[in-house]
C-alpha positions as CSV (number, residue, x, y, z in Angstrom):
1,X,-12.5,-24.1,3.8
2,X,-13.3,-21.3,1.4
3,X,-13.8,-24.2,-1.2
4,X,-10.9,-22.9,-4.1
5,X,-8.6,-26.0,-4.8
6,X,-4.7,-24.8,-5.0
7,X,-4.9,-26.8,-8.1
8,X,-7.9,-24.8,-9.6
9,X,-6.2,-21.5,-8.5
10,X,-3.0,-22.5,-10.7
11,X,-4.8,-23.3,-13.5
12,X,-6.5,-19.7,-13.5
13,X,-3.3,-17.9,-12.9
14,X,-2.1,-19.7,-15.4
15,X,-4.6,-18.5,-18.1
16,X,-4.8,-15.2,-17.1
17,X,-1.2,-15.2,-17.5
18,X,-1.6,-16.6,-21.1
19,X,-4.2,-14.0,-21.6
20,X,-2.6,-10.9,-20.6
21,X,-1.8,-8.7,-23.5
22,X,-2.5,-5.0,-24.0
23,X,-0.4,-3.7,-21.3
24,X,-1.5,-2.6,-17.8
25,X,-5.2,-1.8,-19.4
26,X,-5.5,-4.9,-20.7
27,X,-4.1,-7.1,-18.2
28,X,-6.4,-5.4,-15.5
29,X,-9.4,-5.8,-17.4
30,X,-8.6,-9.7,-17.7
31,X,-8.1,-10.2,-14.0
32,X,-11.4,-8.1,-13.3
33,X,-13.3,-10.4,-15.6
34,X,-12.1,-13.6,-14.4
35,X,-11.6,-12.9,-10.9
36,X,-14.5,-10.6,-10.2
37,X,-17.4,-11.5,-13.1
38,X,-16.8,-14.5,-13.7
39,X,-15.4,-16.9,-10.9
40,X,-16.4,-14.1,-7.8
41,X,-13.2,-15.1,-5.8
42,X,-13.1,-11.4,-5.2
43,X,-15.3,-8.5,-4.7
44,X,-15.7,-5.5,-7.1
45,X,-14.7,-3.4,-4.0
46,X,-11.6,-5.7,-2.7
47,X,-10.4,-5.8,-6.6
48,X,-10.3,-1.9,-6.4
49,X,-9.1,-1.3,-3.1
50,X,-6.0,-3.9,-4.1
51,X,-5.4,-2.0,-7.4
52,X,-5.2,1.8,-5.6
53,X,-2.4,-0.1,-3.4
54,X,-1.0,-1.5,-6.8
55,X,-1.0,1.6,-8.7
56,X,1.1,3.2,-5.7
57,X,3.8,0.9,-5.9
58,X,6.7,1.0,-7.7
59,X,6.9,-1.9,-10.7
60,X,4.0,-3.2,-12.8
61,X,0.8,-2.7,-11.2
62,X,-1.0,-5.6,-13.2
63,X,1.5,-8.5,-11.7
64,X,1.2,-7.1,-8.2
65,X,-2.4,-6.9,-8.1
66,X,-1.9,-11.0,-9.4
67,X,-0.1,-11.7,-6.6
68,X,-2.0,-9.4,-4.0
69,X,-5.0,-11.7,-4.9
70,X,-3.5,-14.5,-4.9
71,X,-1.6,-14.1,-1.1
72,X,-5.7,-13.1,-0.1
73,X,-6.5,-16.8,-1.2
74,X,-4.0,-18.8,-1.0
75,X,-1.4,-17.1,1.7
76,X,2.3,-16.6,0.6
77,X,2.5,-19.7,-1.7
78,X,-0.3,-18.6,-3.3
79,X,1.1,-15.3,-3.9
80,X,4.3,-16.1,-5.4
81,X,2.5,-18.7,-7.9
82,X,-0.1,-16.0,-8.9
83,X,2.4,-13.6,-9.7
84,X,5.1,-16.0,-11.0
85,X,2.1,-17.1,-13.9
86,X,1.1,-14.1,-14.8
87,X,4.8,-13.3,-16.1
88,X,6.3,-16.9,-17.0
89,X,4.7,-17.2,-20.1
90,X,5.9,-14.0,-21.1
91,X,9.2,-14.1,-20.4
92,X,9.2,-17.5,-22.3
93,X,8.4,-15.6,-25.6
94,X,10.2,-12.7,-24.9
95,X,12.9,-15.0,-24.6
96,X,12.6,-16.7,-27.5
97,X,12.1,-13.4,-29.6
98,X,15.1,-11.7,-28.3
99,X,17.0,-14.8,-29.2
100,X,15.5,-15.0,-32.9
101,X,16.3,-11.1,-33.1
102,X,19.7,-11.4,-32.2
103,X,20.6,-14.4,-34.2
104,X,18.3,-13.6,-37.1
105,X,16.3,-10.5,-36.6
106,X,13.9,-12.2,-38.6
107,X,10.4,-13.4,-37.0
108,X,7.4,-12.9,-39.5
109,X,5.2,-15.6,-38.5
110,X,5.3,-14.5,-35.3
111,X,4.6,-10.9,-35.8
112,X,2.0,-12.0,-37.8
113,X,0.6,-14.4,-35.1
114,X,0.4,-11.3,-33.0
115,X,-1.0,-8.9,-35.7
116,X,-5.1,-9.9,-34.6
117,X,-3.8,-9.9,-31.0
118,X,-4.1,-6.2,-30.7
119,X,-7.2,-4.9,-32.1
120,X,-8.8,-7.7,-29.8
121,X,-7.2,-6.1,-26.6
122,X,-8.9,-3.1,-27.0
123,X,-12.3,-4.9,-26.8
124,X,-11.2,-6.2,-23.7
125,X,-10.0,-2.5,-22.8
126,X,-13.1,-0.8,-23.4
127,X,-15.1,-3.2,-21.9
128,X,-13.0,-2.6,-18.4
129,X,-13.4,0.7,-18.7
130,X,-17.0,0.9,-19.3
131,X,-17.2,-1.9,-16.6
132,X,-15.1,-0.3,-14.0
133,X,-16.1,3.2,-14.6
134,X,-20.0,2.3,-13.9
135,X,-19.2,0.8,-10.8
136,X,-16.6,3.4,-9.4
137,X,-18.1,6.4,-10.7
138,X,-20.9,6.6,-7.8
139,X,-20.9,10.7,-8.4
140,X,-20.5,13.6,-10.7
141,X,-17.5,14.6,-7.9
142,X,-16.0,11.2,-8.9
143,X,-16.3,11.5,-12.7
144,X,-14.9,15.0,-12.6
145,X,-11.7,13.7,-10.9
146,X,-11.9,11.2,-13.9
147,X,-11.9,13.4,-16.6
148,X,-9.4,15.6,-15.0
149,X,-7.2,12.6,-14.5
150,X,-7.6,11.8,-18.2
151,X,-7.2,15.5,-19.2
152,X,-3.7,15.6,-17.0
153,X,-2.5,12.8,-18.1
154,X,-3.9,12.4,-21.7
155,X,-3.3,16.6,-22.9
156,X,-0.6,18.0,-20.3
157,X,1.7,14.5,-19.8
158,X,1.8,15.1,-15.9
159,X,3.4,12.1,-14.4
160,X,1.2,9.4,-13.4
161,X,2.4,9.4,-9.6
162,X,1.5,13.0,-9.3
163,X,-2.0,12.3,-10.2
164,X,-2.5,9.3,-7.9
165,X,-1.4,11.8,-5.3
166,X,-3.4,14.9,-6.4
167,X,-6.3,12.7,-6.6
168,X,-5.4,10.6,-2.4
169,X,-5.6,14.2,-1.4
170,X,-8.5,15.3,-2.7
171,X,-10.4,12.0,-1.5
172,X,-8.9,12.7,2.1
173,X,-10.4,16.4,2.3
174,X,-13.1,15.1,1.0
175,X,-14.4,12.8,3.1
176,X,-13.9,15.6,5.9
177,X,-15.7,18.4,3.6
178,X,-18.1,17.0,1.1
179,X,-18.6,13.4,2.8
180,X,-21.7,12.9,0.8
181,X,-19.3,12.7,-2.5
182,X,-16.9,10.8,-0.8
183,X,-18.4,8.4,1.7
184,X,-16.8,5.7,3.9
185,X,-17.1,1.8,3.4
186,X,-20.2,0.1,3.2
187,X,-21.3,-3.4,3.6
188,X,-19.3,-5.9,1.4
189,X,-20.5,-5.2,-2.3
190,X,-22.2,-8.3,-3.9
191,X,-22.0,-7.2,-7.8
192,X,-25.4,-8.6,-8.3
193,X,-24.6,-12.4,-7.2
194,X,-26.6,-14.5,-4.4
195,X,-23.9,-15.0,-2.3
196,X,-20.9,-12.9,-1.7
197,X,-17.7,-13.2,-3.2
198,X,-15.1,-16.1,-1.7
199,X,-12.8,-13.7,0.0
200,X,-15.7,-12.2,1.8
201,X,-16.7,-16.0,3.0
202,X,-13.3,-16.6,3.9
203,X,-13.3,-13.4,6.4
204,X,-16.6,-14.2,7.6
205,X,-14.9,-18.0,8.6
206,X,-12.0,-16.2,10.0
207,X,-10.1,-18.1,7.3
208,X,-8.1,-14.5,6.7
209,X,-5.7,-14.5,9.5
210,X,-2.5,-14.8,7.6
211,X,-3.7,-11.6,6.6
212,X,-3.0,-9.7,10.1
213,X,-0.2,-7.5,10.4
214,X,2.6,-8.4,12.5
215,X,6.0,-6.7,13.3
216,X,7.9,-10.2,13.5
217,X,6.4,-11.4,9.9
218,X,7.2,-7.9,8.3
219,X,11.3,-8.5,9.1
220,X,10.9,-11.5,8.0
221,X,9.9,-10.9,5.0
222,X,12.0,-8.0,4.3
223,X,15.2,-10.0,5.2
224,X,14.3,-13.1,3.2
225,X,13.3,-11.0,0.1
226,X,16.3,-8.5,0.0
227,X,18.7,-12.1,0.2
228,X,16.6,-13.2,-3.2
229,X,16.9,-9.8,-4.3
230,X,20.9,-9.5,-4.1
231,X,21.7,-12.7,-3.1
232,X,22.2,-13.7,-6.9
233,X,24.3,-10.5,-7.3
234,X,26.9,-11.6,-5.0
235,X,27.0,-14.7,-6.7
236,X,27.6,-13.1,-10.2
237,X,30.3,-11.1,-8.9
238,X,31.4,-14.0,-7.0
239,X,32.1,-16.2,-10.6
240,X,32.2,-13.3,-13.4
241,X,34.0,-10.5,-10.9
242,X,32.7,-7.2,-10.2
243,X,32.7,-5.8,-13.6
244,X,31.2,-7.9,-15.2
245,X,27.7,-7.6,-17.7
246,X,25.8,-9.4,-15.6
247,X,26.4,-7.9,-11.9
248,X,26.1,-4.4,-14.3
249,X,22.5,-5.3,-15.2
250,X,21.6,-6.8,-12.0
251,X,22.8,-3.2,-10.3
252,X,21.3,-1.1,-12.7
253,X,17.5,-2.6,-13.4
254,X,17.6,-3.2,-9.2
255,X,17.7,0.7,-9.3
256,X,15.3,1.0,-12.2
257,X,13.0,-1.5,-10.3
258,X,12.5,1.0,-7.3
259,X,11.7,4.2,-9.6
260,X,9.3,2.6,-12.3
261,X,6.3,4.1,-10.9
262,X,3.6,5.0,-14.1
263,X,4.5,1.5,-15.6
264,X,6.9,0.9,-17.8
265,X,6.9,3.6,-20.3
266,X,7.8,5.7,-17.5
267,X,11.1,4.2,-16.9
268,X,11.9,3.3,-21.1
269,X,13.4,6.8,-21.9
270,X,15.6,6.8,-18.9
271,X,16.1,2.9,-19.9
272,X,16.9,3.5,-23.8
273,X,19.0,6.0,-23.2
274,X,21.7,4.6,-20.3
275,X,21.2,1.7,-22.4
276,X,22.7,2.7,-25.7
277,X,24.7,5.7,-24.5
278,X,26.0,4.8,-20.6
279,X,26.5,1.0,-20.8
280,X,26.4,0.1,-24.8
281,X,23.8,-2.4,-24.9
282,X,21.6,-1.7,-26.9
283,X,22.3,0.3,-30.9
284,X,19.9,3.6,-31.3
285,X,16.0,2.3,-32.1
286,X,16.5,-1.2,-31.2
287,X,14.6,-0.1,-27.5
288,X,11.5,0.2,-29.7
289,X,11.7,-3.2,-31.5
290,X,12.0,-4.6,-27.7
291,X,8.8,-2.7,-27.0
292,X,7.0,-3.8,-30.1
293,X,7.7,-7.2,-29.4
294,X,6.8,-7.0,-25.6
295,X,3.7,-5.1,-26.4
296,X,2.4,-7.8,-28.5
297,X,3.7,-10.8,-25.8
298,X,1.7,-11.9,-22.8
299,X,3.1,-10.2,-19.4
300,X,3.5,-6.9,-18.2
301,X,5.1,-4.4,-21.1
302,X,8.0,-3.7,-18.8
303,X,9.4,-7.7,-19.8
304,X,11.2,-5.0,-22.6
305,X,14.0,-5.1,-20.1
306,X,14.5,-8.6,-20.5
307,X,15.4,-7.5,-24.3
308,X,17.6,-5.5,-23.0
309,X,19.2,-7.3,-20.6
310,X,19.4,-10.2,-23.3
311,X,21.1,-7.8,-26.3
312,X,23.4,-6.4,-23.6
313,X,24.9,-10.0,-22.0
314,X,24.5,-11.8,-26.0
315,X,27.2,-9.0,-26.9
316,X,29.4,-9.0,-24.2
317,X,29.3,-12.5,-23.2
318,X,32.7,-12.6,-20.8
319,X,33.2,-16.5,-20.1
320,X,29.8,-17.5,-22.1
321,X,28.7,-18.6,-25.1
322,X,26.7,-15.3,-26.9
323,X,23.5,-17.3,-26.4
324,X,24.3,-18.9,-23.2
325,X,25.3,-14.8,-21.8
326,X,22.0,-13.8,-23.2
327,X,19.9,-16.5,-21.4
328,X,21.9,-15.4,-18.1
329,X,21.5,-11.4,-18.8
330,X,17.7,-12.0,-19.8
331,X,17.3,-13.9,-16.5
332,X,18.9,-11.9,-13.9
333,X,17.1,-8.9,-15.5
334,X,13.9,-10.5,-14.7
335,X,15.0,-11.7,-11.4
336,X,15.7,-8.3,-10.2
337,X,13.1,-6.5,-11.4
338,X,10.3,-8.6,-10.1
339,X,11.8,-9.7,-6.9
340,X,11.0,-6.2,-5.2
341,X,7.5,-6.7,-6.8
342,X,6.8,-9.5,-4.3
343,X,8.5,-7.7,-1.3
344,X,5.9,-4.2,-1.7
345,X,3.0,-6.7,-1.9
346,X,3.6,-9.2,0.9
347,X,5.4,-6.6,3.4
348,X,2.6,-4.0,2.7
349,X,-0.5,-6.1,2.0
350,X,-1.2,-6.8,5.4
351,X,-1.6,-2.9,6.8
352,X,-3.4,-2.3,3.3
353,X,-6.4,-4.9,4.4
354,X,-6.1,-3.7,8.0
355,X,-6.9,-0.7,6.7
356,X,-10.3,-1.4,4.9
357,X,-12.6,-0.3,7.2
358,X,-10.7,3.0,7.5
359,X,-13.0,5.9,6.4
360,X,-10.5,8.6,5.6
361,X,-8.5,5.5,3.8
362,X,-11.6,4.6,1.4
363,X,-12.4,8.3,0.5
364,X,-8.6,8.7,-0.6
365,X,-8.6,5.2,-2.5
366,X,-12.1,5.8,-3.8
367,X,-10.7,9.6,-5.4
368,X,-7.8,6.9,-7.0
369,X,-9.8,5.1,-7.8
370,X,-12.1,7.1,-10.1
371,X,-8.4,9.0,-11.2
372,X,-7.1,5.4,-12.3
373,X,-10.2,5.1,-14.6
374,X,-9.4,8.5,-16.2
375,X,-6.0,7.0,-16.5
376,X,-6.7,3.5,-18.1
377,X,-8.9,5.0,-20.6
378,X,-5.8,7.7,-21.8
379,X,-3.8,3.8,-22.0
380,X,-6.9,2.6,-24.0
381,X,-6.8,5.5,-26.7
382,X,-2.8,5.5,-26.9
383,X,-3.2,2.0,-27.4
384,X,-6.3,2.1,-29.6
385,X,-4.1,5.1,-31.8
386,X,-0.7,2.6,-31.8
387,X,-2.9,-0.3,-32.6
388,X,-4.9,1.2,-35.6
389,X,-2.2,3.6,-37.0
390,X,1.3,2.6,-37.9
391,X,2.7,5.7,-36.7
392,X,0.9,8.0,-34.3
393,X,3.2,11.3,-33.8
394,X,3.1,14.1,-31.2
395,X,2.3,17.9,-31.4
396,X,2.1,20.6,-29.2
397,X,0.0,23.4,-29.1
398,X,1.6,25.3,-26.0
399,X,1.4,23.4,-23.2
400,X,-1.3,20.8,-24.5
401,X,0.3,17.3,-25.8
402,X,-1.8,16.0,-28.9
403,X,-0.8,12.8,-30.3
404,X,-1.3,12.8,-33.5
405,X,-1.9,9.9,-36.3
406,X,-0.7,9.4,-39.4
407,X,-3.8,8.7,-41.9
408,X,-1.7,7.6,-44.5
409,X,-0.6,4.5,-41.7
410,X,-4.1,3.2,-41.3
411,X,-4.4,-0.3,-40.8
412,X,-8.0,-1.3,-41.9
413,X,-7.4,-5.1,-41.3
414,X,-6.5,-4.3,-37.5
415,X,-9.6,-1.6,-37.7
416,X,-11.9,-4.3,-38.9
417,X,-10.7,-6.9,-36.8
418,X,-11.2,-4.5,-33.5
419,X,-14.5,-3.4,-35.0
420,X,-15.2,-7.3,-34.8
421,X,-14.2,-8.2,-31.8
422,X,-16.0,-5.0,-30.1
423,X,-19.1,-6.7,-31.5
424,X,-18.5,-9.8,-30.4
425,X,-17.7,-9.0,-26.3
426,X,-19.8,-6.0,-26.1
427,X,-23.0,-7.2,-27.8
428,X,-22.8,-11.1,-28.3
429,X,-20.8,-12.0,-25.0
430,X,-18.9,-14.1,-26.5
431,X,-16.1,-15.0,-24.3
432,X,-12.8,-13.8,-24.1
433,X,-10.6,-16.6,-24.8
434,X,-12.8,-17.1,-28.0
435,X,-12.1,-13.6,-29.6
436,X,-8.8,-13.9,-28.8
437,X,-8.1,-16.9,-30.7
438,X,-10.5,-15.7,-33.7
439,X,-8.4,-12.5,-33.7
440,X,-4.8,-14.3,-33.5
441,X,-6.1,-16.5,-36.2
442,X,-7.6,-13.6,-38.5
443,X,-4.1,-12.0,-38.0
444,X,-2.2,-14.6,-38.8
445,X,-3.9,-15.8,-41.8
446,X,-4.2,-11.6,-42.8
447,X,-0.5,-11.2,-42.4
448,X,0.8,-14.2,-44.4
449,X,-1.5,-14.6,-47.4
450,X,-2.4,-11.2,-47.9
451,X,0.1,-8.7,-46.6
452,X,0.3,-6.1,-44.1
């Protein structure tokens, strides 16, 4: 056996579920540090090629990549756990904030709890991207698609899934035209360690059958994850009738589930505004104090929904108690917007690892690969800007997109408290959970005694 104990592997999923703040950037940068640097249950090559199939999907890219892993260790069980953990504790405090916000709209030690969160983030962040980019980055043809990834994205706002295509392409005529710039696999990459990485000794033992494709698993899995998926639907209607708030939200975030590629602030506008106008969930601005309180939760950012879905059933309640209609709402948001999340990974995981050894497939996912660092460092600045800066506007200057601070907005506790915890991953390596804590601690005690 490939020597990971189911019980160790819960555990881990379970921290890194604890510890993933800062959005996608964030939450990436977490796995790849526990998975990759420090416990080598993966390869730096495996943890890439599972994130370009991530960041194709549909859905949050950080909780598939969790569960992606997770099937590779620990087959389907192991799957659903890792990606289960790495949004349970979030949706716990999302739930508890969106209850507090609609009974009291009042949660200052909280927000203040969360205040030394962010800053720390972006050490993690920048440490990713330095991290990543080294690794990826094998060529000045690979950091040019970088940059111009970060330019697209960053200046000109072109859509995420446009890039990730843009950049497949390129990889594909690439490896047929310039194959010194974009070469085919190699041998399994060790990262510097002795030995290689437990997914890598687990193929070598032949311990990584359940990862074959197979026509007869594939239905299975599609029928038994579409009865989840709208299974709970029916029964809604079923009890509560057709029209009712519940089978509502269940229809419409099972149609926002299948469009959410970019993340989540792809799908907010469209989100906010069928929200308050179409359906009359939500009043005008309370999207963003959803946001706020999901960007500074553990989970993926797009748990907003769950807001949502809470505001929407707490105010129409039909047979419920208020909070009773918001626990039901916030749930069967959840359900069906993570649901389809396990169905991409475990029907298309298989024909992604069959697939490795493909040399037109690793050009193409190396060139998205070196796009997706341009991409997570234009997250890291627009969260380094939202972070620092209590307001961060937007300008345009023909077609260039400038996002633009407000000075006046400044935070220099959050400044200082990023400054600190730069210095403390970057040049002390001192560990993640550590800084963390400091931070939330500095925050909290910043927040409470001596103001904002």
């Amino acid at each position: 056996m490939h020597g990971i104990p189911f019980g160790e592997a819960l555990r881990t999923w379970l921290r890194i579920g604890l510890q993933s703040f800062g959005g996608p950037a964030g939450q990436i940068a977490v796995m790849h540090k526990v998975l990759v640097e420090q416990k080598r249950w993966v390869s730096e090559s495996r943890f890439l090629h599972a994130l370009n199939y991530c960041m194709l999907l549909p859905g949050p890219e950080a909780q598939q990549l969790a569960t992606y892993i997770g099937w590779l260790l620990h087959r389907t069980l192991g799957g659903i756990v890792a990606g289960t953990l790495f949004v349970l504790p979030g949706f716990v405090v999302m739930l508890a904030l969106s209850a507090l916000y609609a009974g009291f709209r009042q949660v200052p030690l909280v927000e203040a709890l969360f205040f030394g969160l962010k800053p720390a983030v972006l050490a993690i962040v920048v440490e990713a991207v330095i991290r990543i980019g080294r690794r990826s980055l094998k060529n000045g043809a690979l950091v040019a698609l970088a940059g111009g990834a970060f330019v697209a994205i960053f200046f000109f706002g072109v859509p995420f899934p446009l890039i990730v295509l843009a950049a497949g392409a390129i990889g594909l005529c690439g490896a047929r035209l310039w194959p010194r710039f974009f070469p085919g696999p190699g041998a399994p990459e060790i990262t510097g360690e002795a030995e290689p990485a437990v997914v890598d000794r687990m193929l070598a033992a032949g311990e990584l059958e359940h990862t074959r494709p197979s026509l007869g698993r594939a239905v299975r899995v599609l029928l038994v994850c579409l009865t989840l998926w709208l299974g709970p639907l029916a029964l809604l209607a079923a009890i509560f009738g057709r029209g009712s708030v519940f089978v509502a939200q269940g229809l419409f975030f099972s149609k926002a589930a299948v469009v959410t590629f970019g993340g989540a602030y792809a799908v907010l506008a469209y989100v906010a505004q069928e929200a308050v106008s179409t359906f009359g969930w939500l009043q005008p601005g309370e999207m963003l104090d959803g946001l706020g309180m999901a960007e500074t939760t553990p989970g993926p950012l797009i748990l907003v929904l769950q807001f949502v879905g809470f505001l929407g059933a707490y105010r129409k309640p039909a047979l419920l108690a208020p909070m009773a209609a918001g626990l039901l709402g916030a749930s069967i948001t959840v359900w069906v917007t993570f649901v389809p999340c396990f169905l991409w990974i475990f029907l298309g995981a298989p024909y992604i690892e069959a697939l490795r050894g493909n040399r037109a497939l690793h050009a193409s996912l190396s060139a998205i690969t070196a796009a997706v660092v341009g991409v997570v460092l234009n997250l890291s600045l627009w969260f380094a800007l939202s972070t620092v800066f209590a307001r961060v506007g937007e300008a345009r200057l023909g077609p260039l997109r400038l996002l633009v601070p407000e000075l006046g907005t400044l935070s220099v506790p959050a400044l200082v408290i990023a400054g600190a915890a730069l210095v403390a991953m970057l040049r002390f390596k001192i560990g993640m959970g550590w800084v963390l804590a400091a931070s939330a601690a500095t925050g909290l005690v910043q927040r409470l005694f001596f103001g904002g």
